[in-house]
C-alpha atoms as a printed R data frame, in Angstrom:
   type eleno elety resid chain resno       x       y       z
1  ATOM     1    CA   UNK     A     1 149.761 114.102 103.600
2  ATOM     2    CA   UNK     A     2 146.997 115.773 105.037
3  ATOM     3    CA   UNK     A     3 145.197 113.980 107.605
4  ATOM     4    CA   UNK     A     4 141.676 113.616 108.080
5  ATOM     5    CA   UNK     A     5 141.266 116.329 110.798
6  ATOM     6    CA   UNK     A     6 142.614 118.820 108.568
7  ATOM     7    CA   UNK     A     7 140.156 117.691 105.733
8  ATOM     8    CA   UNK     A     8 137.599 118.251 108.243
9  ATOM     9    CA   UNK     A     9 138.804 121.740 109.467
10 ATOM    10    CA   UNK     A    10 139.368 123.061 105.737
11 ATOM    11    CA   UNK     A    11 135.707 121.736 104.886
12 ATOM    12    CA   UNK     A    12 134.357 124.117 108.069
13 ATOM    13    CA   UNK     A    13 136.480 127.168 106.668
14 ATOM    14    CA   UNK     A    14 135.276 126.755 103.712
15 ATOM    15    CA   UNK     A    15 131.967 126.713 104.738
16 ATOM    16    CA   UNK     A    16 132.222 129.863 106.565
17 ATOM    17    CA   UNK     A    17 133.810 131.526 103.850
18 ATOM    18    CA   UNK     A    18 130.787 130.858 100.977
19 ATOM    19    CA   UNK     A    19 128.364 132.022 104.581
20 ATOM    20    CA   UNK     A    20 130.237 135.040 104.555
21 ATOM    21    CA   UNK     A    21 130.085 135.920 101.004
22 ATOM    22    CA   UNK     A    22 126.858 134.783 100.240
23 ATOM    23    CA   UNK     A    23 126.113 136.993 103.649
24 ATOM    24    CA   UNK     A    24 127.796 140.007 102.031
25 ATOM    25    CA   UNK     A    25 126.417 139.572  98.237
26 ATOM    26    CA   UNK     A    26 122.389 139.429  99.828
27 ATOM    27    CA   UNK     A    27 122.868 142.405 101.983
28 ATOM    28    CA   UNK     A    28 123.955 144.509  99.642
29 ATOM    29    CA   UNK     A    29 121.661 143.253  97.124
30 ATOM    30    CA   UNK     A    30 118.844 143.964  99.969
31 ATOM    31    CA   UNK     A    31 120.365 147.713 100.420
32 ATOM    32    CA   UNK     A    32 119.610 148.115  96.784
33 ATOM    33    CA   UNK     A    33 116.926 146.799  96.374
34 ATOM    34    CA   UNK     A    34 115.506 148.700  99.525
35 ATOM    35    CA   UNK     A    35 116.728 151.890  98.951
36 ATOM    36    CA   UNK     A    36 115.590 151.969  95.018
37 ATOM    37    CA   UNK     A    37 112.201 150.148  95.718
38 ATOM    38    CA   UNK     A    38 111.001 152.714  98.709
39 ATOM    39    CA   UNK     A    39 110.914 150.284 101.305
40 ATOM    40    CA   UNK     A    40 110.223 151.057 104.863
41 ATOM    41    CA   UNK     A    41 113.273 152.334 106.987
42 ATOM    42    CA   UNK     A    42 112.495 148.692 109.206
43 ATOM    43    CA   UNK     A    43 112.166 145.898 106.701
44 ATOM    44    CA   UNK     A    44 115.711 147.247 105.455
45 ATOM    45    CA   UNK     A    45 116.779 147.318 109.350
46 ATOM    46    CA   UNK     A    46 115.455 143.957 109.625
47 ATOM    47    CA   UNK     A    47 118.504 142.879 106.987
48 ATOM    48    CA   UNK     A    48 121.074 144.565 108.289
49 ATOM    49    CA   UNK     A    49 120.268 142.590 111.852
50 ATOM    50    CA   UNK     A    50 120.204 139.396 109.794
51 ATOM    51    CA   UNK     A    51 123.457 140.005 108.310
52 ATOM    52    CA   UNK     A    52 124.631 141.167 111.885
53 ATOM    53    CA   UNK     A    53 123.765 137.513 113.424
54 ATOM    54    CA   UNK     A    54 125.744 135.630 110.485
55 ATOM    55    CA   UNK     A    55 128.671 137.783 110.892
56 ATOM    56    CA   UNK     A    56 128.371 136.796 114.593
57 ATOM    57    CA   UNK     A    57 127.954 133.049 113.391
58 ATOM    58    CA   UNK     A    58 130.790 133.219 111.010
59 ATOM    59    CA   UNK     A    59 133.127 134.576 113.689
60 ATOM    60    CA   UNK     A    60 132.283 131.894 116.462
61 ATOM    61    CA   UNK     A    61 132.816 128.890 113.732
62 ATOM    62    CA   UNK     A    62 136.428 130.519 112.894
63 ATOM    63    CA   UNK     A    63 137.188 130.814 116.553
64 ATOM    64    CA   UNK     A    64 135.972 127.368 117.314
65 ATOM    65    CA   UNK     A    65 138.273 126.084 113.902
66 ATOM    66    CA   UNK     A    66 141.120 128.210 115.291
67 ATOM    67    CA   UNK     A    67 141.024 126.650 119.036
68 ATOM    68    CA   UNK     A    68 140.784 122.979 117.169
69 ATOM    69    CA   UNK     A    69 143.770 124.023 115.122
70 ATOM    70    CA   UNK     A    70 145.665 124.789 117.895
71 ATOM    71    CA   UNK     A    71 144.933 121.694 120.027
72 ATOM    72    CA   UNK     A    72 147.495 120.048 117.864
């Protein structure tokens, strides 16, 4: 039986892992839709930086879910 800590901890993994996806998916969609529309070399800069800080974000939540999983 799984106890309530662990319901918590998969709930936060999960979390990350739709972040990280839906990170990925609007990136890419912003490449294309950058490179195909003509924008300028910054606004498409200005994605790749956003994408940057939630990959950042993603890995301090699975570090912080790793250290709670290990406090067992």
């Amino acid at each position: 039986m799984a106890s309530s800590r662990d319901i918590v901890l998969a709930k936060e993994a999960r979390m990350v892992a739709l972040v990280l996806v839906g990170n990925v998916v609007l990136w890419m969609g912003a490449q294309f839709l950058g490179a195909n529309m003509g924008w300028d070399v910054r606004y498409v800069f200005f994605f790749d930086l956003a994408a940057i800080a939630v990959f950042f974000w993603t890995l301090v939540v699975t570090y912080r879910i790793w250290r709670k999983r290990q406090s067992n």
